[in-house]
C-alpha positions in Angstrom: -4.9 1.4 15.6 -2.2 4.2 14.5 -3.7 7.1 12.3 -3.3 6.5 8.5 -0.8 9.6 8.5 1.1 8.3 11.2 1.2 5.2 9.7 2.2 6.1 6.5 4.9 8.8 7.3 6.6 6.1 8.8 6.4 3.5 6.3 7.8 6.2 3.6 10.5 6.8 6.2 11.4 3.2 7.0 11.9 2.7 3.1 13.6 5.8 2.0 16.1 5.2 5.2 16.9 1.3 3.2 17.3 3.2 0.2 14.2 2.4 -1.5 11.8 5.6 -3.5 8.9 6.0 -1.3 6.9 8.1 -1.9 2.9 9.2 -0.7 1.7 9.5 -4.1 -2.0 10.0 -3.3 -3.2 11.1 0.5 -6.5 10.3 2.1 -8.3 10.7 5.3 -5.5 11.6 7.8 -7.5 9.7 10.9 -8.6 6.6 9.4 -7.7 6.3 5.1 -7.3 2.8 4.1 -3.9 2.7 2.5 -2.5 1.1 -0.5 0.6 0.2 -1.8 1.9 -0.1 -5.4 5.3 -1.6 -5.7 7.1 -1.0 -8.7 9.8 -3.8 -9.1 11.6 -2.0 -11.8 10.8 -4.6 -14.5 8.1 -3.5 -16.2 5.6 -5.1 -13.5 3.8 -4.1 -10.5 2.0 -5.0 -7.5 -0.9 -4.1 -5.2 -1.5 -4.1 -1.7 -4.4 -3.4 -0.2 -6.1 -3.3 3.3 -6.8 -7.3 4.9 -10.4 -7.3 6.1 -9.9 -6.3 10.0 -8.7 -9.3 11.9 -10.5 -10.3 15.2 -6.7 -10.9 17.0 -7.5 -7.4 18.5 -3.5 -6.7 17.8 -4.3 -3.4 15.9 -1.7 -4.4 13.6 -2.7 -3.5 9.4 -2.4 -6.5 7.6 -2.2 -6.2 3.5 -3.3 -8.7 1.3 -1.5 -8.7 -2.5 -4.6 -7.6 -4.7 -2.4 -7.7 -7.5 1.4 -9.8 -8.0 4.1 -8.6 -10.9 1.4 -6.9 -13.4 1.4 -4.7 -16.2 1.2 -1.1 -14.6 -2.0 -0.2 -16.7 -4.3 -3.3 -14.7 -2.9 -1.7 -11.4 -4.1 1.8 -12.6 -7.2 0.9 -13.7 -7.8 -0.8 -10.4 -6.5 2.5 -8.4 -8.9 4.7 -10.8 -11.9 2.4 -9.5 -11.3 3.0 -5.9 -11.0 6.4 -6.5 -14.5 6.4 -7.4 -15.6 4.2 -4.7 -13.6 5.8 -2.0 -12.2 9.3 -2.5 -10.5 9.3 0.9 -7.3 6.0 0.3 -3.5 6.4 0.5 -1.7 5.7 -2.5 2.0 5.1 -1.1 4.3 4.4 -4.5 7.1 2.1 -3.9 10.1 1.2 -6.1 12.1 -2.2 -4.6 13.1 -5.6 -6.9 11.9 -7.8 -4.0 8.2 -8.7 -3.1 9.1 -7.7 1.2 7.6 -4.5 1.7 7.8 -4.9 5.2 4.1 -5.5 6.1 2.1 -8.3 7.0 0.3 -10.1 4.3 -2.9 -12.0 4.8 -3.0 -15.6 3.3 -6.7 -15.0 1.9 
């Protein structure tokens, strides 16, 4: 699997390029961070995606699964504050876009 860094400098990229703000507003482990991604959809509301648990396909690919879908910024916070506690080491990539696409593969579960 690609290194969180590596990962996530070309996500930011990817999205600034299609003229979205992408920004890496929190970095972690540089090797092997989990990563999160806030979307703000620039209506008050915000979601959160988080790491799938690690499929057995062996692809390598990171899959995200939506923790949270068009919520008040303050529940997405809170919930960023908590893993903060729990796991000092995350990515925190912010993400302004209207649309839900962020251009990762999302878990069903």
């Amino acid at each position: 699997m690609l290194r969180s860094d590596l990962w996530v400098a070309a996500f930011v990229r990817r999205h600034n390029n299609i003229g979205h703000i992408c920004v890496v507003a929190r970095k972690g482990d540089a090797s092997a961070g989990q990563i999160l991604i806030e979307i703000d959809h620039l209506d008050g509301t915000v979601s959160l995606l988080a790491p799938a648990a690690t499929s057995a396909d062996g692809t390598g690919d990171r899959t995200f699964v939506r923790r949270f879908a068009h919520v008040s910024p303050q529940t997405v916070t809170q919930r960023i504050a908590r893993e903060a506690e729990f796991d000092p080491d995350f990515w925190l990539i912010g993400l302004e876009m209207r649309g839900d696409d962020a251009g990762v593969p999302i878990s069903a579960n």
